[in-house]
Backbone as a chain_set.jsonl record, in Angstrom:
{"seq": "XXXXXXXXXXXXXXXXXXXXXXXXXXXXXXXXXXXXXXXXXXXXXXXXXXXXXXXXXXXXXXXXXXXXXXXXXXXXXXXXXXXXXXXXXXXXXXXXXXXXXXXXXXXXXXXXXX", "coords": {"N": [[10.26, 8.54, -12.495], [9.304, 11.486, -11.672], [9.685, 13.792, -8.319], [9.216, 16.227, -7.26], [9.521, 19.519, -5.151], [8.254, 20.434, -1.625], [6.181, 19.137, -0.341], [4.647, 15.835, 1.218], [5.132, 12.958, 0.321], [3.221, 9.584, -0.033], [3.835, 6.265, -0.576], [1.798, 3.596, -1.145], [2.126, 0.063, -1.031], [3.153, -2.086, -3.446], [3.347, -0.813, -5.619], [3.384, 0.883, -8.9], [4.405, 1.765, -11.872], [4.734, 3.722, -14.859], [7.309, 5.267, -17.24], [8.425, 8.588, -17.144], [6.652, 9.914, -15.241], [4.86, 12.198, -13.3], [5.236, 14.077, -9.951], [4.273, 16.847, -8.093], [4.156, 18.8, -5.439], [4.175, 21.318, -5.107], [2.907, 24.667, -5.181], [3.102, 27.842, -6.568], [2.537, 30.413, -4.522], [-0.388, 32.349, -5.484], [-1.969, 34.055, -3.949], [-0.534, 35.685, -2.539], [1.469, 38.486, -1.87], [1.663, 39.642, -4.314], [1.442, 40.108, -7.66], [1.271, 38.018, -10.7], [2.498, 36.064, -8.74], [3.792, 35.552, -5.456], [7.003, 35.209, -3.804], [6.274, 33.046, -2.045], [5.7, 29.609, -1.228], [3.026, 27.124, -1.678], [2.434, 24.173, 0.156], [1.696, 21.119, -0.463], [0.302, 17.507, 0.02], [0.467, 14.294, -1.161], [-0.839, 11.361, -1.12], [-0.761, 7.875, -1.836], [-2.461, 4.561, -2.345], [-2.03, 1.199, -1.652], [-1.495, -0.967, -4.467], [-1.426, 0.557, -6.314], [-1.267, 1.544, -9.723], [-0.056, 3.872, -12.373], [0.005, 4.621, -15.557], [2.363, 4.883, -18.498], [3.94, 9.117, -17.752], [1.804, 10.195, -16.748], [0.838, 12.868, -14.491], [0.538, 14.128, -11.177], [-1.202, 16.329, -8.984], [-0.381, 18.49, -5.786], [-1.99, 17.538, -2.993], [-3.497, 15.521, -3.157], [-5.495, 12.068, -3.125], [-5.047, 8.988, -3.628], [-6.652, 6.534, -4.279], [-7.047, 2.929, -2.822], [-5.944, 0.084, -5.495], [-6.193, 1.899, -7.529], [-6.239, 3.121, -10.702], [-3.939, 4.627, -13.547], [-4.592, 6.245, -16.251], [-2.861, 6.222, -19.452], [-0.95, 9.854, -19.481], [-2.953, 10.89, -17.949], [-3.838, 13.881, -15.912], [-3.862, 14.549, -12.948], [-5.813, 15.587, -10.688], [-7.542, 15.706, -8.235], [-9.11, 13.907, -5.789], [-9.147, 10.403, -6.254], [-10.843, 7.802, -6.291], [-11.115, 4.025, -4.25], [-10.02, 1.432, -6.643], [-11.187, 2.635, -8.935], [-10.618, 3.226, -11.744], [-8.963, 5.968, -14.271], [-8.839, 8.642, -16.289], [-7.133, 11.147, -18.63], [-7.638, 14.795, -19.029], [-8.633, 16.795, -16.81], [-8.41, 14.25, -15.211], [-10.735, 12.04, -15.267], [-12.871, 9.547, -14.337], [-13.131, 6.473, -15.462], [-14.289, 4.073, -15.54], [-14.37, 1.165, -12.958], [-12.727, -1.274, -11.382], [-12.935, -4.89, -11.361], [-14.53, -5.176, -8.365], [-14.48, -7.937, -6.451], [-13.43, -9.452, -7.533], [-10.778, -8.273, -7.706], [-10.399, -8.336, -4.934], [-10.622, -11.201, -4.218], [-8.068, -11.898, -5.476], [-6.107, -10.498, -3.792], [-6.462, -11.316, -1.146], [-5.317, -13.834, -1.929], [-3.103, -13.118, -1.545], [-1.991, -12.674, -4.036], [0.466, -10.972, -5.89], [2.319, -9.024, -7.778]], "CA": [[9.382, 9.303, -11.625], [10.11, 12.897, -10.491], [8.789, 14.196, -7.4], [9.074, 18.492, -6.729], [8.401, 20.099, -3.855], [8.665, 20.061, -0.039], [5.589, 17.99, 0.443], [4.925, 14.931, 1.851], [4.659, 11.665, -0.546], [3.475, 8.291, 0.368], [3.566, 5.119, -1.355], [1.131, 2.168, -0.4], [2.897, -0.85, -1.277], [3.083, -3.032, -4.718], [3.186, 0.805, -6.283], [3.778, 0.613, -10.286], [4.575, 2.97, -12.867], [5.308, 3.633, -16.274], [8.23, 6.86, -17.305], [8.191, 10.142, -17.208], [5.435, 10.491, -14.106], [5.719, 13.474, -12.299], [4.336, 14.433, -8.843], [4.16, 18.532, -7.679], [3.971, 18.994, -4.156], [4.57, 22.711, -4.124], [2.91, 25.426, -5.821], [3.507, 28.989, -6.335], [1.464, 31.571, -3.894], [-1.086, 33.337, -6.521], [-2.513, 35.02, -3.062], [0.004, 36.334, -1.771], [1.902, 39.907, -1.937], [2.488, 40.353, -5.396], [0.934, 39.11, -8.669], [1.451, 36.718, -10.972], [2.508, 35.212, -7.399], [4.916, 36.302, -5.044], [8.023, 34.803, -2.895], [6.205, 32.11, -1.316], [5.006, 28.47, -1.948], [2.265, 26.315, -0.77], [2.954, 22.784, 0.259], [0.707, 20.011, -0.659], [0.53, 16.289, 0.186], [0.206, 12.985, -2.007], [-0.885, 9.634, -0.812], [-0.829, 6.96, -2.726], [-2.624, 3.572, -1.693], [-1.645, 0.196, -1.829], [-1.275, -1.504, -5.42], [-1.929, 1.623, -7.02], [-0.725, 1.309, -11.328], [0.659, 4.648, -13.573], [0.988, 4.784, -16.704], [3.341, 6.539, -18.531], [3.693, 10.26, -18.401], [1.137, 10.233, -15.321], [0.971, 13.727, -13.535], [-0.016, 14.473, -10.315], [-1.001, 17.568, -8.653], [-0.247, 18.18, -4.937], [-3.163, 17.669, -2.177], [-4.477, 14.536, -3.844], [-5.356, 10.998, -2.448], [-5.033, 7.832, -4.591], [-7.352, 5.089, -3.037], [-6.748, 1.252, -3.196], [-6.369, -0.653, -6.291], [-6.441, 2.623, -8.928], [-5.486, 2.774, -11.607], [-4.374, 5.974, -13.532], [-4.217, 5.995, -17.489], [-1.231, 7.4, -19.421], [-1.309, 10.791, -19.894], [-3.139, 11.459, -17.438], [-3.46, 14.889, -14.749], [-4.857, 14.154, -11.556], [-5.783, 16.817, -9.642], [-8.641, 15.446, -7.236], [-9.006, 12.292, -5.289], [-9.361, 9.13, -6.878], [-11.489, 6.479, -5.427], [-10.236, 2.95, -4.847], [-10.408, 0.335, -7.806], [-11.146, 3.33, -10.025], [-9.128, 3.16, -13.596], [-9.662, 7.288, -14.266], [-7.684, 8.765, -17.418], [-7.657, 12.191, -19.307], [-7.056, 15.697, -18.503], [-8.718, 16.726, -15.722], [-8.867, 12.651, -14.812], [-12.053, 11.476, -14.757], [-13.434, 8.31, -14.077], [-13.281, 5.75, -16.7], [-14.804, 2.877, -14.595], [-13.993, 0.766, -11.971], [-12.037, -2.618, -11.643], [-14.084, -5.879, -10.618], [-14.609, -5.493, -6.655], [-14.797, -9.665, -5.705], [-11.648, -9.947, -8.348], [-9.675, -7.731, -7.002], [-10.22, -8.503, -3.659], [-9.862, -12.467, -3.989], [-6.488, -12.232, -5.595], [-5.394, -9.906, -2.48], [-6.844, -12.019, 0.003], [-4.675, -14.793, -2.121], [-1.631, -12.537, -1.663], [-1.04, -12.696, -5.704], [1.098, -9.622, -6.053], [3.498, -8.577, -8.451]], "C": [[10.149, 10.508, -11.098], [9.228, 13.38, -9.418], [9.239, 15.895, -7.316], [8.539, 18.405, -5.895], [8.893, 19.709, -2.571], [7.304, 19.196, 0.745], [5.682, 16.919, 0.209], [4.019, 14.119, 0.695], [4.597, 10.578, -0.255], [2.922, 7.245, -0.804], [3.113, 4.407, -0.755], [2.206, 0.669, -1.332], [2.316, -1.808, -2.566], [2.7, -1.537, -5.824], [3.955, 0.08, -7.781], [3.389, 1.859, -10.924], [5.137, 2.832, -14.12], [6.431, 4.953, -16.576], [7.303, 7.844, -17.54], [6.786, 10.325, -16.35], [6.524, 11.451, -13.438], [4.73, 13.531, -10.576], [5.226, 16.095, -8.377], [3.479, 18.382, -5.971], [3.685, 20.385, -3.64], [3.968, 23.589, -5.439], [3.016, 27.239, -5.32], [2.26, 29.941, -5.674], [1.322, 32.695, -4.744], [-1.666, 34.501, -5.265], [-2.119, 35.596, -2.008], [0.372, 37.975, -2.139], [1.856, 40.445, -3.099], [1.658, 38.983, -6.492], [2.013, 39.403, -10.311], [0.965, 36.208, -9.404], [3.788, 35.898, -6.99], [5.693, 35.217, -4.65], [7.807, 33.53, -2.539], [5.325, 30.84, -2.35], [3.921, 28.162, -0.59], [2.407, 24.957, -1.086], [1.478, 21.935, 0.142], [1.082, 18.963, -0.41], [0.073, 15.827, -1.075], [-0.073, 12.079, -1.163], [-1.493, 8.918, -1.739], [-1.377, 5.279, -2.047], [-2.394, 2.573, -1.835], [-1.906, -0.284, -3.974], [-2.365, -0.77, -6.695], [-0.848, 1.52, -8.714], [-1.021, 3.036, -12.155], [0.737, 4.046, -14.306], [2.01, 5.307, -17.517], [2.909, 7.999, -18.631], [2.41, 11.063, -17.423], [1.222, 11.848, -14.145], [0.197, 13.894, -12.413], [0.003, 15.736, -9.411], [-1.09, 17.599, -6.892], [-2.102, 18.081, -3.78], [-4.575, 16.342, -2.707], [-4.237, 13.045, -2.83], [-5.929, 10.248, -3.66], [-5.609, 6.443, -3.454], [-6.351, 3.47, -3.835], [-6.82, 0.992, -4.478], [-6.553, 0.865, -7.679], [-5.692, 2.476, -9.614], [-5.656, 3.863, -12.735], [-3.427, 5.864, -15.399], [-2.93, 7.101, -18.141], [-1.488, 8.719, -20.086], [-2.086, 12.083, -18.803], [-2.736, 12.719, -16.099], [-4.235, 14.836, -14.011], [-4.624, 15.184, -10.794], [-7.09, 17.074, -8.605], [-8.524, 13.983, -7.226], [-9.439, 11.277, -6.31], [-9.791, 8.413, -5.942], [-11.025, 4.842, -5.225], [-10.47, 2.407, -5.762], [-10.874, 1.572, -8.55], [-10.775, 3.23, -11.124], [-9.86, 4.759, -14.064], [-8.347, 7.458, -15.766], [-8.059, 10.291, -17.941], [-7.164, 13.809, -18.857], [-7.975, 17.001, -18.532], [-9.194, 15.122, -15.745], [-9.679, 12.621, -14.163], [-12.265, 9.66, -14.425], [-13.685, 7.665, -15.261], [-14.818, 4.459, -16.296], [-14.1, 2.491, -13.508], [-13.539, -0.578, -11.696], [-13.013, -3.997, -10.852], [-13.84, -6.017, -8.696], [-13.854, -7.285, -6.209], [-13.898, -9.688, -6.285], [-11.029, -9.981, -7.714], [-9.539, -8.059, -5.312], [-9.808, -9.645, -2.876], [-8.45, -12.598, -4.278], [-5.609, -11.494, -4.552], [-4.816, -10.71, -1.475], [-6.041, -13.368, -0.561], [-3.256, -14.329, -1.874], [-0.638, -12.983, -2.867], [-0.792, -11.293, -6.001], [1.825, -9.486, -6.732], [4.381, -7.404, -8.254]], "O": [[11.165, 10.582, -10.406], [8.014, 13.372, -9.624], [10.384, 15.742, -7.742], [7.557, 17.739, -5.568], [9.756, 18.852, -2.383], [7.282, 18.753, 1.893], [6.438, 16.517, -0.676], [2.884, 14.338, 0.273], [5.696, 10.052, -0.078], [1.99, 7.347, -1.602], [3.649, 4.189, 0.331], [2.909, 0.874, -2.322], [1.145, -2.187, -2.6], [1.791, -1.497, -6.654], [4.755, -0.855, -7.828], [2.495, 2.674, -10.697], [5.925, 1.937, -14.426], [6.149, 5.843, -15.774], [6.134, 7.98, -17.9], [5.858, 10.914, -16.905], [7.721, 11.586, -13.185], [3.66, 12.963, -10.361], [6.435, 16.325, -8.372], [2.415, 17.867, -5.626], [3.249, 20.749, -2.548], [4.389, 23.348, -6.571], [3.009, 27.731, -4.192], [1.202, 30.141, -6.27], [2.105, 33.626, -4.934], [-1.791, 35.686, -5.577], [-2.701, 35.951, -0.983], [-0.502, 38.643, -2.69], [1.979, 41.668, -3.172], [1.41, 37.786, -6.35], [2.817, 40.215, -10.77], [-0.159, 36.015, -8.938], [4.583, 36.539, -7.677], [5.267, 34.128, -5.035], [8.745, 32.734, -2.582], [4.717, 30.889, -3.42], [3.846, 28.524, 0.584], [2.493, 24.515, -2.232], [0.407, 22.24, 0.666], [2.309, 18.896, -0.471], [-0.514, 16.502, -1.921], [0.723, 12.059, -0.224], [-2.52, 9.208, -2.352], [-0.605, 4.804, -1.214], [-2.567, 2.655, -3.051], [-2.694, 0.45, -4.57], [-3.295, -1.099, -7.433], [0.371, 1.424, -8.575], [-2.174, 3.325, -12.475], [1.336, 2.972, -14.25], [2.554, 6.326, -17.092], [1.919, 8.339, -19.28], [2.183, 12.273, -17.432], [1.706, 11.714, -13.021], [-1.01, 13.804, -12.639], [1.092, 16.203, -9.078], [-1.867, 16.748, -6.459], [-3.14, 18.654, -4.113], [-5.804, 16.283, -2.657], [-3.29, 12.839, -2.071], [-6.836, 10.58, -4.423], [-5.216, 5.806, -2.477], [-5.562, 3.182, -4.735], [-7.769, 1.578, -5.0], [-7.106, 0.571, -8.739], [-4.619, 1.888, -9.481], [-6.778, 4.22, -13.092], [-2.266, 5.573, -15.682], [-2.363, 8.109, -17.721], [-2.151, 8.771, -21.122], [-1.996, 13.309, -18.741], [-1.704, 12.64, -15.432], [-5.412, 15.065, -14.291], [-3.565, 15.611, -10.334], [-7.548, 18.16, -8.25], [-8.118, 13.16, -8.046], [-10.188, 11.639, -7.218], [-9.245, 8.332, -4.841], [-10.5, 4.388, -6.241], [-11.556, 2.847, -6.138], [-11.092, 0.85, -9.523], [-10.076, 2.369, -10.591], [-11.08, 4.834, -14.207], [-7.409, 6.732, -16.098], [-9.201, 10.692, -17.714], [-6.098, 13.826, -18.241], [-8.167, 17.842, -19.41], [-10.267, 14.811, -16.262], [-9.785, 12.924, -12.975], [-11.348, 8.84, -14.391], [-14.41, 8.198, -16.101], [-15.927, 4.256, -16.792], [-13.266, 3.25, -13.015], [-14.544, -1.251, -11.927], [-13.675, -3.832, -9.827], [-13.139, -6.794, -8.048], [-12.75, -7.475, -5.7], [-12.996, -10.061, -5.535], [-10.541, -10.918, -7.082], [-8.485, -7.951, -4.686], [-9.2, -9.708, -1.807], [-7.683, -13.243, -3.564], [-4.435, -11.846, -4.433], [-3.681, -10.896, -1.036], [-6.004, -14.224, 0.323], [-2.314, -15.112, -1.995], [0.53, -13.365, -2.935], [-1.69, -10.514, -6.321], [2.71, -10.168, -6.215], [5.359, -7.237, -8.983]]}, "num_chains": 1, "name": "protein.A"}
């Protein structure tokens, strides 16, 4: 996992990943003084929510929120929220489906975690 950038990254807990994920926190100011982009950056957040699953190769772009329980196929570039229990994949990551609600929620509530 690489992270870039001066923003702020959180992990929810039982976090999993596969190599080579990246996360971007910081991009280059297109609206500032001078084009291309000039001098300055803009800072973005990440949050990430509890027993959230990468695959490999996984990018993320800054200013995004990863709900409960997603789950984010390999390859993919996420660059808008994800909902919880989602499974999204592709590039711009869309929505594949969504993981069984009552499943996922009994084996929690059993505190089966890996």
């Amino acid at each position: 996992m690489e992270i870039g950038g001066r923003g702020k990254v959180s992990f929810g807990n039982y976090f999993h990943s596969g190599s080579g994920c990246q996360i971007i926190t910081e991009n280059h100011n297109y609206e500032g003084s001078m084009i291309p982009y000039d001098d300055t950056f803009v800072v973005k957040n990440v949050t990430i929510g509890d027993c959230v699953w990468f695959g490999d190769k996984v990018l993320v772009v800054g200013n995004v929120n990863i709900g409960e329980g997603a789950i984010i196929a390999a390859g993919s570039v996420v660059c808008k929220d994800v909902p919880p229990l989602a499974i999204v994949g592709g590039n711009p990551a869309t929505i594949i489906k969504y993981r069984d609600k009552d499943h996922y929620y009994r084996l929690k509530l059993e505190g089966r975690f890996n």
